[in-house]
C-alpha positions, 0 to 999 in steps of 0.5 A, a space after each residue: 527446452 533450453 536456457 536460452 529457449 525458456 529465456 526468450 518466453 519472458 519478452 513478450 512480458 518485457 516488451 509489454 513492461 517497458 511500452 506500458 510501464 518504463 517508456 511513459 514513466 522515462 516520459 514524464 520523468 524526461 518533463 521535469 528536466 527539459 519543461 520548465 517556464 524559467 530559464 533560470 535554474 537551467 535543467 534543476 529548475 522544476 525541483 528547485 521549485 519543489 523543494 522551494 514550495 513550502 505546500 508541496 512539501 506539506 503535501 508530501 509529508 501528508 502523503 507519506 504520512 496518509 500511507 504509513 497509516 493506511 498500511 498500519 490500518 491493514 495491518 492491524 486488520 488483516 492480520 488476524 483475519 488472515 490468521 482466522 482464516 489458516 486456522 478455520 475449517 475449509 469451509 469456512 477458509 473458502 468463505 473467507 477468501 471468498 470475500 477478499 477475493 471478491 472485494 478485490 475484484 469489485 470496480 474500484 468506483 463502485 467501493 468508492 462511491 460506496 464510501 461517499 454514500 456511506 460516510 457522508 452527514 446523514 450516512 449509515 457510519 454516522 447513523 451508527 456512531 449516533 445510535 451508540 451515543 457519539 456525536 456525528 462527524 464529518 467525515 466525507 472531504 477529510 482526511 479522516 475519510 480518505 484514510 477509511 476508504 483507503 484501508 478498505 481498498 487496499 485491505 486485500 493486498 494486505 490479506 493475501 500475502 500475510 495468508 500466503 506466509 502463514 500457511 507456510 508456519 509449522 503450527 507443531 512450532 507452537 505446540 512445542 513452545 507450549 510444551 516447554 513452558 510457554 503461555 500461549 499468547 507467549 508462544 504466538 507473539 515469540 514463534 508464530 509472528 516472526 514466522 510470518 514476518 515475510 508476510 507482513 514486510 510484503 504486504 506492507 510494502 505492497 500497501 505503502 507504495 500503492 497508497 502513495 499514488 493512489 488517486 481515485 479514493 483522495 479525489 472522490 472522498 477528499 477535499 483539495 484542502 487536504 490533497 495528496 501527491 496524486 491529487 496535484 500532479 493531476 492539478 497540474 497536468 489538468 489544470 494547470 498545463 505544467 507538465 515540467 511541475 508535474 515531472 519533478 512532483 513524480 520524478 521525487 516519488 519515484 525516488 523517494 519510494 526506491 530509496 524507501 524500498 532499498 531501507 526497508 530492503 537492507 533492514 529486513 535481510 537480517 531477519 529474514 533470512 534469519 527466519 528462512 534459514 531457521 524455518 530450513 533447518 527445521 524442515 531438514 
């Protein structure tokens, strides 16, 4: 088949993308330009008003902040499951992505009231917390919360990526650093985790920009005190029937997240390809 033929099997999936994806998203991006309840401000009337209002802002920050610590909570906990699971027998190493493939697989509702029952006054985590001596806490309508059961759901898109790249690592690199002097903890920290580095910017990024428009997991076990971005869109589309208000809030995630990606993007080249280019220098 020809370049041209092989070209054309990608438009049904481009075609899929931009009715499902690109016409809503131009859609509502289009309402904070043309919707707007003042004539004053002409066209920038709806961001004006965001950036005017010191809540939204809060919200904002809240977002980036809940997601930026959801993403550090996977992180820290997939990274040594993924670990365990390129170095566990195959067995095991089935068993293991067994359970986050089926975790990914459960209806996102179903976790999410999971966590309602789980984390409420008189639920399991506060029974625990109260067996090993602590006080019980209110954790169901917090941050707190919402943060516990973000982690869970997006813990998968974390693990996979981070398996994915370290099964690529030569683990002979390491027998190697071991060789010439260095203790293992040394060896890991210096070999095998800039190896993997392509897995951790991956997943992060993954994790990041999901939880910044997350809505299901704020909504059933947050509280409209401690709201995120998703959650006022939804206020007011719903509520408040301001789909001008509703564009500007999506039109400046949608920006700030590509403005996030193309930093991270720039900063990562470097080592990236530093990484890359040495993992092929060794292979050749």
């Amino acid at each position: 088949m020809r370049a041209q033929g092989r070209g054309l099997l990608v438009l049904p999936a481009l075609a899929l993308l931009a009715l499902a994806f690109f016409y809503p998203v131009e859609q509502i991006v289009a309402r904070a330009f043309t919707d707007h309840t003042s004539s004053q401000g002409g066209a920038l009337a709806n961001l004006k008003w965001y950036f005017g209002d010191a809540a939204q802002m809060h919200i904002l920050g809240r977002t980036f902040r809940t997601a930026l610590v959801v993403t550090a909570i996977c992180l820290a906990v997939g990274y040594p499951y993924a670990y365990l699971m390129t170095i566990a027998t195959r067995r095991w190493q089935m068993l293991l992505f067994g359970i986050v493939v089926i975790s990914a697989w459960q209806s996102i509702l179903v976790r999410n009231y999971a966590w309602r029952i789980l984390l409420r006054d008189d639920g399991l985590v506060n029974d625990a917390l109260a067996a090993l001596g602590f006080s019980r806490a209110h954790l169901l309508g917090t941050a707190t919360g919402v943060t516990i059961g973000m982690s869970q759901v997006m813990a998968p898109f974390m693990i996979l990526p981070l398996f994915a790249a370290m099964r690529n690592v030569d683990r002979r690199l390491l027998l190697a650093a071991r060789s010439l002097g260095a203790a293992p903890p040394s060896a890991f920290v210096r070999v095998f985790v800039p190896l993997s580095l392509p897995g951790i910017v991956s997943g992060g990024l993954l994790v990041f920009v999901l939880s910044l428009g997350f809505y299901i997991t704020p909504a059933l076990l947050g509280s409209p005190t401690d709201s995120l971005l998703s959650q006022s869109i939804v206020l007011q589309i719903n509520r408040l029937l301001d789909w001008g208000h509703a564009g500007a809030m999506a039109f400046m995630l949608l920006v700030l997240t590509l403005l996030l990606l193309g930093a991270v993007a720039l900063a990562m080249r470097r080592p990236l390809a530093r990484v890359s280019g040495g993992a092929g220098g060794r292979r050749a």
